[in-house]
TIMIVO-966696 format. One record per atom (N, C-alpha, C, O): residue number from 1; atom name; residue in one letter; x, y, z. Coordinates in steps of 0.001 Angstrom, whole numbers. Layout:
N
@k NUM a CA r a east X north Y up Z
...
***
This chain:
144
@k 1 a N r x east 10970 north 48159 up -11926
@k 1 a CA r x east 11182 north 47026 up -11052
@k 1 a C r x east 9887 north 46729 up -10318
@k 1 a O r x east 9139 north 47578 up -9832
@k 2 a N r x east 9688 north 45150 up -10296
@k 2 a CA r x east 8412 north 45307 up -9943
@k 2 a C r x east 8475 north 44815 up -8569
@k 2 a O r x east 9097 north 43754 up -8505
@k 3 a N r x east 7993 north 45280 up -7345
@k 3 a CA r x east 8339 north 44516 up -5797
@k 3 a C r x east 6792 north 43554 up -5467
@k 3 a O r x east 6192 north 43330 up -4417
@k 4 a N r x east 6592 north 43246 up -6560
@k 4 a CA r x east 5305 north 42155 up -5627
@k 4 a C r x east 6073 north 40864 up -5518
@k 4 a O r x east 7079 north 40527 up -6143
@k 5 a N r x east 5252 north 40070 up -4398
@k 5 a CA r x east 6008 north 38851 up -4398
@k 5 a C r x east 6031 north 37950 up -5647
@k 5 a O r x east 5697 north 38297 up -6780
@k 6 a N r x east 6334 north 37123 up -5385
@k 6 a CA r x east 6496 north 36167 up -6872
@k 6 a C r x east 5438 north 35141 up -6024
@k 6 a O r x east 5421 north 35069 up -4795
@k 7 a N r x east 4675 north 34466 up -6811
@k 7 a CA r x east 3698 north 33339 up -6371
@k 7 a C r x east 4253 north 32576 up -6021
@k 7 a O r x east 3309 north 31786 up -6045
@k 8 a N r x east 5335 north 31779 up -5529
@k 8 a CA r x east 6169 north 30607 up -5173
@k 8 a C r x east 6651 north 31453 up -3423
@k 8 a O r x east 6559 north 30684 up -2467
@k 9 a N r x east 7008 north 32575 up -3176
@k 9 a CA r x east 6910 north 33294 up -2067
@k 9 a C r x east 5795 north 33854 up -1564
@k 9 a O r x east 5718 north 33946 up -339
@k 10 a N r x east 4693 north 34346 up -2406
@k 10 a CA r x east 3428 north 34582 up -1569
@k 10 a C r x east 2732 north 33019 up -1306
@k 10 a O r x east 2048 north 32694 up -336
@k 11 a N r x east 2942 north 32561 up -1930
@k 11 a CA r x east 1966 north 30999 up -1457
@k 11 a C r x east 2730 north 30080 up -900
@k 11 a O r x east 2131 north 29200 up -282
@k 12 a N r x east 4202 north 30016 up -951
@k 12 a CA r x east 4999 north 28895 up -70
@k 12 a C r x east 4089 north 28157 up 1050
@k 12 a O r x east 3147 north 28623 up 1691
@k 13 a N r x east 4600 north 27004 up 1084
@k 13 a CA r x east 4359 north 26227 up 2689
@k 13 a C r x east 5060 north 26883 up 3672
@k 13 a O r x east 5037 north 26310 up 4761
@k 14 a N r x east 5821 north 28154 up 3604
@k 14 a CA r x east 6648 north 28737 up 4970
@k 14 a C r x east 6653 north 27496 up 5645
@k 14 a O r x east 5753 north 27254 up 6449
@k 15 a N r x east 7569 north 26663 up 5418
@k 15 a CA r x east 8393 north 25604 up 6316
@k 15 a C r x east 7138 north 24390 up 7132
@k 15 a O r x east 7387 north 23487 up 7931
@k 16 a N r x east 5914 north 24779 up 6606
@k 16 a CA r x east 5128 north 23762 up 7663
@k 16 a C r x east 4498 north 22949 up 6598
@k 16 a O r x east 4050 north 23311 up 5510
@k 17 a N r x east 4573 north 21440 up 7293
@k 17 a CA r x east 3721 north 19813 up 7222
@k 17 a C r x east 3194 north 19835 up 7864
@k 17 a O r x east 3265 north 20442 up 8933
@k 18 a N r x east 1991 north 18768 up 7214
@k 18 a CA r x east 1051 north 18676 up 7725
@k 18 a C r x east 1874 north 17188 up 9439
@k 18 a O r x east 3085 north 16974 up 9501
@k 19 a N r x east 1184 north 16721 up 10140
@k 19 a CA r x east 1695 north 15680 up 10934
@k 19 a C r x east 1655 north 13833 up 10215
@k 19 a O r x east 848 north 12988 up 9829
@k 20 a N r x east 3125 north 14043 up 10402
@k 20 a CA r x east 3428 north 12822 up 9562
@k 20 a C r x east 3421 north 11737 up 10804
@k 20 a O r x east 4031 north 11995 up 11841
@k 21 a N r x east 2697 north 10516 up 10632
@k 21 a CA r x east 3409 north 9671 up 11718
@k 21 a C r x east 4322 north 8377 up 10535
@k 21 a O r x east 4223 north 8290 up 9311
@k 22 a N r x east 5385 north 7306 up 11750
@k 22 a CA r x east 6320 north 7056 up 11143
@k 22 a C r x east 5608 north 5677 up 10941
@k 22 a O r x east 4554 north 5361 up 11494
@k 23 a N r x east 6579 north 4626 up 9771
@k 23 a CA r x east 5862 north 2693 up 9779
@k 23 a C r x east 5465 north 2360 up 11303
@k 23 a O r x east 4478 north 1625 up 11277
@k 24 a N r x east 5824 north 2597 up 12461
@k 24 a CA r x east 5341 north 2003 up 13256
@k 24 a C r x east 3973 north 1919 up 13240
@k 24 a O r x east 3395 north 929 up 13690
@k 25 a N r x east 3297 north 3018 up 12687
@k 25 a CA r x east 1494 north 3065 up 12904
@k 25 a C r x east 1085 north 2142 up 12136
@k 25 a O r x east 20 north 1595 up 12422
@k 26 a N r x east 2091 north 1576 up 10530
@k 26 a CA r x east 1727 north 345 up 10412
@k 26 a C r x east 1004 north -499 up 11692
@k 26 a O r x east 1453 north -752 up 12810
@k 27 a N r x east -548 north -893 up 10954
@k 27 a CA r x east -1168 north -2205 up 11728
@k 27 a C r x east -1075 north -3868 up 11246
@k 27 a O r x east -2083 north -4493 up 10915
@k 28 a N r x east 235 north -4440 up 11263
@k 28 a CA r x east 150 north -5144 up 10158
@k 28 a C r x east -299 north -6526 up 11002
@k 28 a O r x east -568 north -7636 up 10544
@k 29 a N r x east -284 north -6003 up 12592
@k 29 a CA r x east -1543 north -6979 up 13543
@k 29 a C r x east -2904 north -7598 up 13827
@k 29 a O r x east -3504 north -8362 up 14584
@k 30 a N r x east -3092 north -6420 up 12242
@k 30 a CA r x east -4615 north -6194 up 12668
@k 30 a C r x east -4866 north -7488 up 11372
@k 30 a O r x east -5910 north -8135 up 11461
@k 31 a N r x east -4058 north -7759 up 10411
@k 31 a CA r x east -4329 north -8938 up 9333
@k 31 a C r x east -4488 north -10224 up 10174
@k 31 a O r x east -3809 north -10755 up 11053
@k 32 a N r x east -5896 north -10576 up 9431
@k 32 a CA r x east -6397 north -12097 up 9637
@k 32 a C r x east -6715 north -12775 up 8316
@k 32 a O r x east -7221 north -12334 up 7284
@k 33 a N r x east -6123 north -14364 up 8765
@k 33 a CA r x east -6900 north -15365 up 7383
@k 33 a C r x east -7312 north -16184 up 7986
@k 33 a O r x east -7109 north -16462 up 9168
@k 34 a N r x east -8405 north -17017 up 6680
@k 34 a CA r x east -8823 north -18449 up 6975
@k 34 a C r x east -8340 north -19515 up 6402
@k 34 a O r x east -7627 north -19441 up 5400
@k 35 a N r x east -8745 north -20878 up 7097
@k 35 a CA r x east -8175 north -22208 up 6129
@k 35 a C r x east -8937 north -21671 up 4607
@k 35 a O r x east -9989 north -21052 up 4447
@k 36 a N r x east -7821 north -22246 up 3481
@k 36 a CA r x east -8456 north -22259 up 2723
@k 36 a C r x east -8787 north -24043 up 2030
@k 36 a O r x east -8162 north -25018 up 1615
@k 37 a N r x east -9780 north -23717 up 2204
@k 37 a CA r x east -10265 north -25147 up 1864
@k 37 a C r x east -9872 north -26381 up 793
@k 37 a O r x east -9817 north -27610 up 839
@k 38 a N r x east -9648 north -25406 up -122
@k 38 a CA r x east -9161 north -26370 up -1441
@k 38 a C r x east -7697 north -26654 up -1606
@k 38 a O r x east -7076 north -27019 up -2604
@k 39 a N r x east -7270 north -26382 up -299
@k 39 a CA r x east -5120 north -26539 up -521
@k 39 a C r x east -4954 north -27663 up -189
@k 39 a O r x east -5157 north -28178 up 910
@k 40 a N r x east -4362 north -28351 up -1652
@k 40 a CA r x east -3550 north -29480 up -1546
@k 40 a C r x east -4759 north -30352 up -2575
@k 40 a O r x east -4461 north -31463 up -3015
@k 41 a N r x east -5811 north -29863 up -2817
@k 41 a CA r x east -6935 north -30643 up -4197
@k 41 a C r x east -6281 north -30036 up -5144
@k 41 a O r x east -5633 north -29001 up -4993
@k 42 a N r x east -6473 north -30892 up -6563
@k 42 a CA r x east -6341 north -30415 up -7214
@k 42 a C r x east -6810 north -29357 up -7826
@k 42 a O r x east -6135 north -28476 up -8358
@k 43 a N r x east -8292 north -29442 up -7746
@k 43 a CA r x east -9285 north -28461 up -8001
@k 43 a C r x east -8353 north -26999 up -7558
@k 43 a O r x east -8428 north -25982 up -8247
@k 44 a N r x east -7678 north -27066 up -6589
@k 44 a CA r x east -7551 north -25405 up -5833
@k 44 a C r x east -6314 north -25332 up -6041
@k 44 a O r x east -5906 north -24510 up -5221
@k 45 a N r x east -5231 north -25802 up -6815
@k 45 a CA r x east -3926 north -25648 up -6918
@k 45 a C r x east -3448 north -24549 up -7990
@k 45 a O r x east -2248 north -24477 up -8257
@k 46 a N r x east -4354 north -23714 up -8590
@k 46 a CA r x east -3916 north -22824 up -9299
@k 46 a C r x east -4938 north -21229 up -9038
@k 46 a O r x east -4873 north -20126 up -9581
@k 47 a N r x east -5754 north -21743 up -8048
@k 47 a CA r x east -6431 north -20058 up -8055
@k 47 a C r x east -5509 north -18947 up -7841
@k 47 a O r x east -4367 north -19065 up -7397
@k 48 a N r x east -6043 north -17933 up -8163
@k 48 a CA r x east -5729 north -16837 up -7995
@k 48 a C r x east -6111 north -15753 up -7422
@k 48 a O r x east -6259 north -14902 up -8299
@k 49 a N r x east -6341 north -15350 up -6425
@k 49 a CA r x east -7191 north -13982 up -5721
@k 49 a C r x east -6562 north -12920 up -5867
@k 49 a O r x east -5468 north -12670 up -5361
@k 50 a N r x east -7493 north -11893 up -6888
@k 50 a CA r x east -6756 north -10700 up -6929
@k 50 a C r x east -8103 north -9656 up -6070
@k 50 a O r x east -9309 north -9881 up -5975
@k 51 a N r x east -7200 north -8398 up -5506
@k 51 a CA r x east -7690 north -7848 up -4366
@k 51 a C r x east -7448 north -6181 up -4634
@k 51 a O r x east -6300 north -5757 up -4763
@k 52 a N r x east -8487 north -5382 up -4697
@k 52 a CA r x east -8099 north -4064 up -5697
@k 52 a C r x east -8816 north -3061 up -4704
@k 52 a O r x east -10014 north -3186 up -4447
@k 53 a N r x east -7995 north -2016 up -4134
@k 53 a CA r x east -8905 north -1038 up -3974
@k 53 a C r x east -8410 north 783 up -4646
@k 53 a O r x east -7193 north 936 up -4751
@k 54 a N r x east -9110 north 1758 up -4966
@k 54 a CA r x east -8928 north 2926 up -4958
@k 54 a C r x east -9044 north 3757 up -4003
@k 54 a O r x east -9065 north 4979 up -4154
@k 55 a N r x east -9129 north 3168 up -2945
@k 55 a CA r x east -9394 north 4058 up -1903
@k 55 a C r x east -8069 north 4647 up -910
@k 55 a O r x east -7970 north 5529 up -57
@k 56 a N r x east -7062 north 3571 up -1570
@k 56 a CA r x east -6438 north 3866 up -486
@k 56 a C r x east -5284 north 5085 up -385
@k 56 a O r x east -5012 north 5756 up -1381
@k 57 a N r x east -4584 north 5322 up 1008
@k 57 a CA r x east -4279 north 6596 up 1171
@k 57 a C r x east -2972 north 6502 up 2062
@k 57 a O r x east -2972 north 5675 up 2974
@k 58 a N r x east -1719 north 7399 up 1829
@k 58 a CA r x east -942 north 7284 up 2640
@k 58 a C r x east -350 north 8874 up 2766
@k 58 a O r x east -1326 north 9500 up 2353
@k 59 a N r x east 260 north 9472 up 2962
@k 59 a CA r x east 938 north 10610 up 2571
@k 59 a C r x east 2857 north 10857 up 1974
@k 59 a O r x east 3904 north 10238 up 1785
@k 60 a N r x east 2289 north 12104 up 1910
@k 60 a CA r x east 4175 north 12597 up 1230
@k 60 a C r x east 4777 north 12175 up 2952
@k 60 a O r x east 4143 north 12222 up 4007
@k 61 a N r x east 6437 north 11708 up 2670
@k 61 a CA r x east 7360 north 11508 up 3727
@k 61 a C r x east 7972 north 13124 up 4026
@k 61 a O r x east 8546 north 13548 up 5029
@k 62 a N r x east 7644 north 13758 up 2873
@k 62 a CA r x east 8529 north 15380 up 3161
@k 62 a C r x east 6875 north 16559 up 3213
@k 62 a O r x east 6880 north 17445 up 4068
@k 63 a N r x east 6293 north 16500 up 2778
@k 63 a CA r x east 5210 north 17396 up 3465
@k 63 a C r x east 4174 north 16965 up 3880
@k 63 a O r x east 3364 north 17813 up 4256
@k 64 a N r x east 3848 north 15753 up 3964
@k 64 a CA r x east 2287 north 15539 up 4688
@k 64 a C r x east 1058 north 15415 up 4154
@k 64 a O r x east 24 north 14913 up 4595
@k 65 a N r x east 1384 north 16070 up 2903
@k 65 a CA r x east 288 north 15976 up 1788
@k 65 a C r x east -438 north 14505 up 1492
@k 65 a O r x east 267 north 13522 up 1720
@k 66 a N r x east -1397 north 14344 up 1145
@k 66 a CA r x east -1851 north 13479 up 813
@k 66 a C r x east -1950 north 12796 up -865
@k 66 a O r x east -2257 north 13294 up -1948
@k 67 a N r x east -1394 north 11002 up -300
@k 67 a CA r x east -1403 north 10233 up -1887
@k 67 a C r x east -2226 north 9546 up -1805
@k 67 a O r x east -2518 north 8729 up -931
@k 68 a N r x east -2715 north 9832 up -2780
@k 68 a CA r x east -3720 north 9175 up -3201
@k 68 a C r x east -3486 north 7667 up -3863
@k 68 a O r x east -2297 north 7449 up -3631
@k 69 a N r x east -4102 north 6356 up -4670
@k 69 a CA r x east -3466 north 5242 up -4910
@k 69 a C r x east -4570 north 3972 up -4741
@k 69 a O r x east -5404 north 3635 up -3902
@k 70 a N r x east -4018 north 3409 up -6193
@k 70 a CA r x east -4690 north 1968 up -5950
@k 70 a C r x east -4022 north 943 up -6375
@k 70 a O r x east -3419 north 572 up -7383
@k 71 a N r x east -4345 north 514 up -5128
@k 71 a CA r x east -3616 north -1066 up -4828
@k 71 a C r x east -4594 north -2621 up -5095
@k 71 a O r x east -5645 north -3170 up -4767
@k 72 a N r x east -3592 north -2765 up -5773
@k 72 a CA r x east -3713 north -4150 up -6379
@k 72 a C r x east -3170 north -5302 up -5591
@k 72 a O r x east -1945 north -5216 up -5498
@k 73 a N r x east -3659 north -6322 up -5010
@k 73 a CA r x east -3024 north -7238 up -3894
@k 73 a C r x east -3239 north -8818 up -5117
@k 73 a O r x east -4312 north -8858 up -5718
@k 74 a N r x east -2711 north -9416 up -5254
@k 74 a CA r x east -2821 north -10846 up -6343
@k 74 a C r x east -2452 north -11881 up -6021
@k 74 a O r x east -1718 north -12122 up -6979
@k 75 a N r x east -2342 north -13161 up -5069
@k 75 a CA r x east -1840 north -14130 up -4593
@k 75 a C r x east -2690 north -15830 up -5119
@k 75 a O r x east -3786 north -16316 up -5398
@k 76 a N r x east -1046 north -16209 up -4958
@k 76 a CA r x east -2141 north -17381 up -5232
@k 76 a C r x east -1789 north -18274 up -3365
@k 76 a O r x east -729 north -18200 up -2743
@k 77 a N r x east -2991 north -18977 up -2951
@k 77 a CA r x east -3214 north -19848 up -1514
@k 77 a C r x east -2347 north -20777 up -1450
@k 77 a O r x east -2527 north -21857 up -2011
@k 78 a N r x east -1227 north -20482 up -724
@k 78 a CA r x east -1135 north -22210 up -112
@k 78 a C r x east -2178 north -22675 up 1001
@k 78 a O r x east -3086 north -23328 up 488
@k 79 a N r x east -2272 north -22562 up 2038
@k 79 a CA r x east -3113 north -22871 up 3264
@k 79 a C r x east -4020 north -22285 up 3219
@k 79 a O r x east -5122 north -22833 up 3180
@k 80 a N r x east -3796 north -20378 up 3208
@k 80 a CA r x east -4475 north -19474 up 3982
@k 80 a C r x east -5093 north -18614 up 2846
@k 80 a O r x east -4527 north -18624 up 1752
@k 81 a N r x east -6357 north -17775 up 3049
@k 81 a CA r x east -6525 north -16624 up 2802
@k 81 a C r x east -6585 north -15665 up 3273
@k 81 a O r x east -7159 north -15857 up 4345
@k 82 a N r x east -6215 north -14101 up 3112
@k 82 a CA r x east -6543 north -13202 up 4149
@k 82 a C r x east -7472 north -12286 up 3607
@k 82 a O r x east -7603 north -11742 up 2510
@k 83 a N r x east -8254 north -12261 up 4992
@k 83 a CA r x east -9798 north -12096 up 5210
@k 83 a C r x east -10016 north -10625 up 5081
@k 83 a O r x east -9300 north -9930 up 5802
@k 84 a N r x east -11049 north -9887 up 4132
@k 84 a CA r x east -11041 north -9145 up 3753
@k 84 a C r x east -11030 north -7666 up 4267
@k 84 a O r x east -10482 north -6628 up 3895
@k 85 a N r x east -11813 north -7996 up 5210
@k 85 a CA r x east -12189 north -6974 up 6539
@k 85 a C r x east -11170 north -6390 up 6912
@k 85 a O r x east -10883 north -5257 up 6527
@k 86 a N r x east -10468 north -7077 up 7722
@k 86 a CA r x east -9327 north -7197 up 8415
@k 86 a C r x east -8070 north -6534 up 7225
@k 86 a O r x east -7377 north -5721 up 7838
@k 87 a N r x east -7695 north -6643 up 5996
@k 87 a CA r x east -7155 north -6288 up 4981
@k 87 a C r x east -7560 north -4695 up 4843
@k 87 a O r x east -6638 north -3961 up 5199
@k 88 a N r x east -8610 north -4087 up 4452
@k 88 a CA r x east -8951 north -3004 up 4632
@k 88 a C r x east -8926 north -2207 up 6100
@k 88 a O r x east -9097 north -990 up 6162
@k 89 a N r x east -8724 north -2933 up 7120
@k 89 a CA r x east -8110 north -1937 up 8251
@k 89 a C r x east -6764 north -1759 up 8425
@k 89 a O r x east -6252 north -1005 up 9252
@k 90 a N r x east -6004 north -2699 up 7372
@k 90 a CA r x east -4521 north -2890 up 7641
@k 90 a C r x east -4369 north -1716 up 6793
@k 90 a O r x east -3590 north -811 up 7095
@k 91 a N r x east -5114 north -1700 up 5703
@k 91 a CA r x east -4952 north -825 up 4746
@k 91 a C r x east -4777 north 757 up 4817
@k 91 a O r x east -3983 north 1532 up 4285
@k 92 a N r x east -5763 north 903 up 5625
@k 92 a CA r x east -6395 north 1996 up 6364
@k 92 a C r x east -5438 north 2406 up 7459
@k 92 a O r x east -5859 north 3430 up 7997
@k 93 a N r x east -4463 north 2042 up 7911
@k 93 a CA r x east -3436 north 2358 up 8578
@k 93 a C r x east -2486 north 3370 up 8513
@k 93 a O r x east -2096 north 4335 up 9169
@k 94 a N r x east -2212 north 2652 up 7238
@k 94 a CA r x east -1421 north 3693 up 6331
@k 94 a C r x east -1654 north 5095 up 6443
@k 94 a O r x east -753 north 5933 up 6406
@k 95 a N r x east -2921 north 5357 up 6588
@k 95 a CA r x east -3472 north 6432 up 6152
@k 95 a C r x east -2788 north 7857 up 6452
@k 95 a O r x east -2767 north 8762 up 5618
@k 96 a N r x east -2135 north 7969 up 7966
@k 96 a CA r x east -1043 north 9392 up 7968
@k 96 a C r x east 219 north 8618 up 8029
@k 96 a O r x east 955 north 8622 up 9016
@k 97 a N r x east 439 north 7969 up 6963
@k 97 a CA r x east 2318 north 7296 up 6937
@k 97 a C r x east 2730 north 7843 up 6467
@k 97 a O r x east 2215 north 7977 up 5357
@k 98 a N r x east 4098 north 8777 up 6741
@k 98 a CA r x east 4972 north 8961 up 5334
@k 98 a C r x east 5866 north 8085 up 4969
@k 98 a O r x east 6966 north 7934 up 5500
@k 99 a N r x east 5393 north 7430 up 3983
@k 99 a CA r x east 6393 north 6472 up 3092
@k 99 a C r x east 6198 north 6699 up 1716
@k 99 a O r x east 5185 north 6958 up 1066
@k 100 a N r x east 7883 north 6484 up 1277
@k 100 a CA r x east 8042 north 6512 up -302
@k 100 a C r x east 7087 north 5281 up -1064
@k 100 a O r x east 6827 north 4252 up -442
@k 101 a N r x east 6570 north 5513 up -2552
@k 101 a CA r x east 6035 north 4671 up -2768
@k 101 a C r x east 6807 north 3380 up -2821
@k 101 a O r x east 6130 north 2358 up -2710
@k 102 a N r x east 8204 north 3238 up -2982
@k 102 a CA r x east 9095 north 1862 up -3416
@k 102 a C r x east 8978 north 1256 up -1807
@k 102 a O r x east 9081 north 41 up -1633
@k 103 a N r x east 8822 north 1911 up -987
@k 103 a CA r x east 8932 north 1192 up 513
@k 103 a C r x east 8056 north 876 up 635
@k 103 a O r x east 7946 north -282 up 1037
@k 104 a N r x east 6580 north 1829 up 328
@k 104 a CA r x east 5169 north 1395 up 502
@k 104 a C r x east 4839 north -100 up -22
@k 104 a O r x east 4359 north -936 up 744
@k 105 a N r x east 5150 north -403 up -1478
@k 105 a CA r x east 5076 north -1816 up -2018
@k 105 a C r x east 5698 north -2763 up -1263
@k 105 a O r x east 5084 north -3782 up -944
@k 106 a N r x east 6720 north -2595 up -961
@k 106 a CA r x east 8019 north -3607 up -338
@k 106 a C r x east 6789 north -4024 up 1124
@k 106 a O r x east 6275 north -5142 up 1131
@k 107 a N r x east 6415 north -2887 up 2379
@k 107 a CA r x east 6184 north -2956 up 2994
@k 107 a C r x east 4876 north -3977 up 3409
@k 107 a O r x east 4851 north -4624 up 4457
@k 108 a N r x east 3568 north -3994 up 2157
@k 108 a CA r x east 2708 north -4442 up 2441
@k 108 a C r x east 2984 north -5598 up 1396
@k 108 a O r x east 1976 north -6228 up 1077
@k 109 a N r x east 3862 north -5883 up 962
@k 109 a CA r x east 3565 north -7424 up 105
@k 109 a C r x east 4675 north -8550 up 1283
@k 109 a O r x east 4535 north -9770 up 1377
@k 110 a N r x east 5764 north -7673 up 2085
@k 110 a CA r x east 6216 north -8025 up 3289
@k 110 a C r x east 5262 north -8325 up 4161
@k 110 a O r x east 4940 north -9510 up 4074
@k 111 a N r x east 4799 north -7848 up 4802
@k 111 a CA r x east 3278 north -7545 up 5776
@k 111 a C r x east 2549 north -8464 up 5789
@k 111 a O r x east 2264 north -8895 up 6906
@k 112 a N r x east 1670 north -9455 up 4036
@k 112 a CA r x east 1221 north -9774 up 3842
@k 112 a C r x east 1587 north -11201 up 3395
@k 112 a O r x east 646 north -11972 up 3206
@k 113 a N r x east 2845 north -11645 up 3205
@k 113 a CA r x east 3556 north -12947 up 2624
@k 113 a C r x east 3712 north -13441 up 4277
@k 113 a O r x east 3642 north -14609 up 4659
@k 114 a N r x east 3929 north -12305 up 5092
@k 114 a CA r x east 3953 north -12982 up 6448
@k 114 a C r x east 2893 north -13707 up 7403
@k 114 a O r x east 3021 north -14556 up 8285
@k 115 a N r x east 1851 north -13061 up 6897
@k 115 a CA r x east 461 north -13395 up 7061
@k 115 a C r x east 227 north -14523 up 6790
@k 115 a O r x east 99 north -15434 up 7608
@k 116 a N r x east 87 north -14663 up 4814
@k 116 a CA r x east -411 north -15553 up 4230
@k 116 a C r x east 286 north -16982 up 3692
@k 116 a O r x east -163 north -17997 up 3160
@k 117 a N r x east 1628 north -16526 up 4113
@k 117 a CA r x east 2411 north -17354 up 3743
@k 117 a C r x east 2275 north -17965 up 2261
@k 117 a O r x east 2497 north -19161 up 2076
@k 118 a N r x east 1999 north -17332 up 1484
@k 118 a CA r x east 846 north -18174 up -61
@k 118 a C r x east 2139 north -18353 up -941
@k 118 a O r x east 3147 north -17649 up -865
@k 119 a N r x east 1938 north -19397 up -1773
@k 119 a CA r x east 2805 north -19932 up -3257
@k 119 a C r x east 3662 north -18727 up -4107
@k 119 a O r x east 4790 north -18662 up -4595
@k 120 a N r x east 2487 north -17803 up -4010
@k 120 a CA r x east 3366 north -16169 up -4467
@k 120 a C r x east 2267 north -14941 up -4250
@k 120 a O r x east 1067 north -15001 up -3981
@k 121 a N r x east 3049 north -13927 up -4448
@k 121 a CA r x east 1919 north -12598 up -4433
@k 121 a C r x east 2504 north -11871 up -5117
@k 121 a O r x east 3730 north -11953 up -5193
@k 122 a N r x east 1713 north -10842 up -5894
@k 122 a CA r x east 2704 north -9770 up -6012
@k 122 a C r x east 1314 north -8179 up -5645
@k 122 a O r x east 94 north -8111 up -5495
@k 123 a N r x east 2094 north -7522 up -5650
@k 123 a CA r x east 1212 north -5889 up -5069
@k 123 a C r x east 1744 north -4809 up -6337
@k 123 a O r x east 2837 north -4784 up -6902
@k 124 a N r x east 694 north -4056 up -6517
@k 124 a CA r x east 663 north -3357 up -7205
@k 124 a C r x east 498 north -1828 up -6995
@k 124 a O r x east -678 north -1608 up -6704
@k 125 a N r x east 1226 north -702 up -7033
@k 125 a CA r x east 710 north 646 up -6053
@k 125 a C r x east 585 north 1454 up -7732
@k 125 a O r x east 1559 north 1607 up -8469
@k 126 a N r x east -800 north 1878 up -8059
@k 126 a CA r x east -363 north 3131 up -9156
@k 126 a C r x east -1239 north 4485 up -8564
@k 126 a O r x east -2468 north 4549 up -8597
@k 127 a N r x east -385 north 5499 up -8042
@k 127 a CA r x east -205 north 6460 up -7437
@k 127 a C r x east -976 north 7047 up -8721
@k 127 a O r x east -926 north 6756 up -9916
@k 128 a N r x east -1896 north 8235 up -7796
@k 128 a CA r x east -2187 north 9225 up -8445
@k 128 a C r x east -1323 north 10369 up -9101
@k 128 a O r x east -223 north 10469 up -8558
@k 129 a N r x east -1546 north 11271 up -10147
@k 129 a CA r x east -442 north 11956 up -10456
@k 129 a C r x east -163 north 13089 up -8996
@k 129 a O r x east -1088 north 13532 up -8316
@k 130 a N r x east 1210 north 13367 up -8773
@k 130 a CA r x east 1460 north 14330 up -8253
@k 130 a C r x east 2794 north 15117 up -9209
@k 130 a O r x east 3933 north 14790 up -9544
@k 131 a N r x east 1842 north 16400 up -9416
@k 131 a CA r x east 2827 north 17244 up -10131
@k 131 a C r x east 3215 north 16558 up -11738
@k 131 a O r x east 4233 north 16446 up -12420
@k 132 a N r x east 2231 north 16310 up -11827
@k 132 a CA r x east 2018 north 15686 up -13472
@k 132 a C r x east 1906 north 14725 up -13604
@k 132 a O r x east 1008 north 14237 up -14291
@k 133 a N r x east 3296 north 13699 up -12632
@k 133 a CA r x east 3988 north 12697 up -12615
@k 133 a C r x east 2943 north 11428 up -12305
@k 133 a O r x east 2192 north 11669 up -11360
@k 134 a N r x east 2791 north 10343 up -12824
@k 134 a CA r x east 1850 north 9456 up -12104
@k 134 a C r x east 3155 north 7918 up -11687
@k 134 a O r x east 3972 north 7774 up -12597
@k 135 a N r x east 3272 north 7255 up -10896
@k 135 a CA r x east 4197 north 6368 up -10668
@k 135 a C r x east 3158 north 4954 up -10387
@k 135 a O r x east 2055 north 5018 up -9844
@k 136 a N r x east 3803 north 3717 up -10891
@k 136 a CA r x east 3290 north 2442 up -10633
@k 136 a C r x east 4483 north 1615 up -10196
@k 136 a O r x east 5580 north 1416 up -10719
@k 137 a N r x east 4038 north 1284 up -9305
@k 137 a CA r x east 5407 north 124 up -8723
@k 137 a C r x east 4757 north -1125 up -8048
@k 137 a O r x east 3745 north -1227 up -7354
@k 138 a N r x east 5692 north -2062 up -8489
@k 138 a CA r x east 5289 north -3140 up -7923
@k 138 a C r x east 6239 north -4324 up -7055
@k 138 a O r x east 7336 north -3831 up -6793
@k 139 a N r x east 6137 north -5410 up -6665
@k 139 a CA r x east 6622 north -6273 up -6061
@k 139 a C r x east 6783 north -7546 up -6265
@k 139 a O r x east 7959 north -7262 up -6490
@k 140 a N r x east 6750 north -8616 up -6399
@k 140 a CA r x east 6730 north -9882 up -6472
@k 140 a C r x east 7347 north -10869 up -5447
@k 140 a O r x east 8536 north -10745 up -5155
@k 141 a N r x east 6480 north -11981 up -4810
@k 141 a CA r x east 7348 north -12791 up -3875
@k 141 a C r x east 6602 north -14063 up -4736
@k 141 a O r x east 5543 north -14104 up -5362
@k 142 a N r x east 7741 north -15159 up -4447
@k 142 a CA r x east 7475 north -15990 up -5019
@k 142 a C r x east 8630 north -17424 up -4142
@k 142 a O r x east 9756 north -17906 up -4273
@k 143 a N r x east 7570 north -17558 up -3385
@k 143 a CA r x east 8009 north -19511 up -2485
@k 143 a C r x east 8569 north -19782 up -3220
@k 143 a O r x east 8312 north -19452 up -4378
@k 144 a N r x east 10125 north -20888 up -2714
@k 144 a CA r x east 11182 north -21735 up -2755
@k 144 a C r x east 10043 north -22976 up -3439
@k 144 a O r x east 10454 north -24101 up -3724
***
């Protein structure tokens, strides 16, 4: 009989996360846009702005761990655009959230249709693998 621990008991998390904070730390105040110039020409009635980063970061809702993830933002303008700067600090918010990825999408294409009010958007989250697993989820809004 062998009494060493088993690696799942010598290395456990013994019950501790890292500090999760909750959506409220959402900054979804901190989003700004501008006129966009070409709404309502013809010239500008079909662009498309797509908006990509790898950087971004949120954590696990049950340990704290960190996800990794890149987001894809794609809209097309009615009026407004939102300004890039300002997008990457909203982004950056996230950063100790615990949220599931299906809420995470919901949350910032919400966040951001409120902002931009635009013709449609949709968001794109493809999560790094955790535990083999890699997940992509997405969203779509699309004006009456």
């Amino acid at each position: 009989m062998d009494d060493r621990p088993t690696p799942q008991e010598q290395f456990g998390a013994k019950d501790k996360t890292l500090p999760i904070k909750g959506p409220e730390a959402i900054d979804a105040g901190r989003l700004e846009c501008f006129e966009y110039e070409y709404a309502g020409k013809p010239v500008g009635q079909n662009i498309r702005v797509v908006t990509t980063t790898n950087e971004f970061t949120s954590v696990c809702p049950f340990s704290g761990l960190p996800d990794f993830a890149q987001v894809t933002i794609a809209y097309t303008p009615r009026d407004k655009c939102v300004e890039l700067r300002s997008l990457k600090y909203y982004l950056m918010s996230y950063r100790d959230v615990g949220i599931w990825y299906e809420h995470l999408v919901n949350r910032i294409l919400e966040d951001l249709v409120k902002a931009v009010e635009p013709k449609s958007m949709e968001v794109e989250v493809k999560a790094n693998p955790r535990g083999g697993l890699s997940s992509t989820v997405s969203a779509r809004y699309a004006a009456d």
